[in-house]
Structure formats: structure tokens, C-alpha cells
C-alpha positions, 0 to 999 in steps of 0.5 A, spaced: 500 500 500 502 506 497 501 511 503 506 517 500 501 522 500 498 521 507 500 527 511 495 526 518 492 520 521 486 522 526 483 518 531 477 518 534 472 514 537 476 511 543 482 514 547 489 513 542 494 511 548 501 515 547 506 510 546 502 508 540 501 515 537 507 516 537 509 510 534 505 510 529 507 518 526 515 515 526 513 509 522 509 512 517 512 519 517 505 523 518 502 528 524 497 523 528 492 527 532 486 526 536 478 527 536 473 528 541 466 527 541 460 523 541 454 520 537 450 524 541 454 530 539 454 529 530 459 527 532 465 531 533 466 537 538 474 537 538 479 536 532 486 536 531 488 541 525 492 540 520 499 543 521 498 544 528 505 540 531 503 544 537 499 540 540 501 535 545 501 527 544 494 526 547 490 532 546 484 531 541 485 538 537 482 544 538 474 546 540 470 546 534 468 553 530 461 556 535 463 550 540 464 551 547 466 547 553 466 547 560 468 543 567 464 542 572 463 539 578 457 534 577 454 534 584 453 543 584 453 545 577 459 550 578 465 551 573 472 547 577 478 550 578 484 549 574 486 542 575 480 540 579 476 534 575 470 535 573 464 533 568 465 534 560 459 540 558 458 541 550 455 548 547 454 548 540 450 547 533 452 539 534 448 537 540 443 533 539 435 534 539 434 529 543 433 521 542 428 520 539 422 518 543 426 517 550 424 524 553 427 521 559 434 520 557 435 526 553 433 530 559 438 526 563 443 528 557 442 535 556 439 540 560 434 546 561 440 551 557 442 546 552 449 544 555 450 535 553 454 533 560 458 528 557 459 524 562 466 524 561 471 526 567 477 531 566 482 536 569 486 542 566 493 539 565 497 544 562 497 551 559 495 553 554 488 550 557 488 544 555 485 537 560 485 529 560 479 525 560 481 521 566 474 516 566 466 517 567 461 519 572 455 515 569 453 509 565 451 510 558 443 511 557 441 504 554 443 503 547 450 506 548 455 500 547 461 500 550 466 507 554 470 511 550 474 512 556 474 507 563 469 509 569 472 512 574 475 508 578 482 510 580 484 508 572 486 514 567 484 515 560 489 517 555 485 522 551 486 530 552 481 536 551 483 544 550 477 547 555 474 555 553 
């Protein structure tokens, strides 16, 4: 297989661990960046952009166009401080309307202000503001199969999101 014109391998769907990121852009000469996002998000919410070797070994890119992104604390809805963990909010065109004819697990996904909390757990790890997923707070509504991430359990995902 020819591959001399690949120039950038995006991974997303599941946490791409480092040592194999970076494996893979040393054997095929390429960047190799991460996504982020969720089925329930169309899919993406963040992208790592072509050309952008700033961006670290596990970050999933930068928030996409008219997406906004919080952290916050699951029990009291408040933003985290830096470096504190907390849930995984998106704002955006991508958020979905719901799923169809299950009010009740749309209700428990998106709230009254339209802010999908992921389920995703994350800190502030770096600056510029960039955070790791380190696990999930919930199980998924049923339909969902599988974790993009390990619950929280005193595992850690590998997977990095710029924040704001």
C-alpha cells in the first residue's frame, strides 16, 4: 500500500494511548492527532488541525468553530478550578435534539440551557488550557455500547481536551 501522500492520521472514537501515537507518526512519517466527541454530539466537538505540531501527544485538537466547553463539578453545577476534575459540558450547533422518543434520557443528557454533560471526567493539565479525560461519572443511557474512556475508578484515560 502506497501511503506517500498521507500527511495526518486522526483518531477518534476511543482514547489513542501515547506510546502508540507516537509510534505510529515515526513509522509512517505523518502528524497523528486526536478527536473528541460523541454520537450524541454529530459527532465531533474537538479536532486536531492540520499543521498544528503544537499540540501535545494526547490532546484531541482544538474546540470546534461556535463550540464551547466547560468543567464542572457534577454534584453543584459550578465551573472547577484549574486542575480540579470535573464533568465534560458541550455548547454548540452539534448537540443533539434529543433521542428520539426517550424524553427521559435526553433530559438526563442535556439540560434546561442546552449544555450535553458528557459524562466524561477531566482536569486542566497544562497551559495553554488544555485537560485529560481521566474516566466517567455515569453509565451510558441504554443503547450506548461500550466507554470511550474507563469509569472512574482510580484508572486514567489517555485522551486530552483544550477547555474555553
Amino acid at each position: 500500500m502506497d501511503l506517500s501522500h498521507l500527511r495526518r492520521v486522526i483518531c477518534a472514537a476511543a482514547p489513542l494511548d501515547a506510546g502508540v501515537q507516537s509510534a505510529v507518526a515515526d513509522r509512517l512519517g505523518v502528524e497523528v492527532g486526536q478527536g473528541h466527541g460523541m454520537t450524541e454530539l454529530s459527532p465531533v466537538t474537538h479536532l486536531h488541525a492540520d499543521g498544528d505540531r503544537d499540540e501535545p501527544v494526547r490532546g484531541v485538537g482544538r474546540l470546534l468553530p461556535s463550540t464551547r466547553a466547560r468543567l464542572v463539578d457534577p454534584d453543584t453545577g459550578q465551573d472547577v478550578a484549574a486542575g480540579e476534575p470535573g464533568e465534560v459540558w458541550i455548547h454548540g450547533p452539534q448537540v443533539m435534539k434529543g433521542y428520539f422518543g426517550r424524553p427521559e434520557d435526553t433530559d438526563a443528557m442535556v439540560d434546561a440551557d442546552d449544555w450535553l454533560h458528557t459524562g466524561d471526567i477531566a482536569r486542566v493539565v497544562r497551559v495553554p488550557p488544555m485537560c485529560q479525560v481521566i474516566g466517567q461519572k455515569r453509565v451510558q443511557p441504554e443503547g450506548r455500547r461500550g466507554l470511550s474512556v474507563p469509569p472512574v475508578s482510580g484508572t486514567s484515560g489517555d485522551k486530552g481536551i483544550p477547555v474555553r
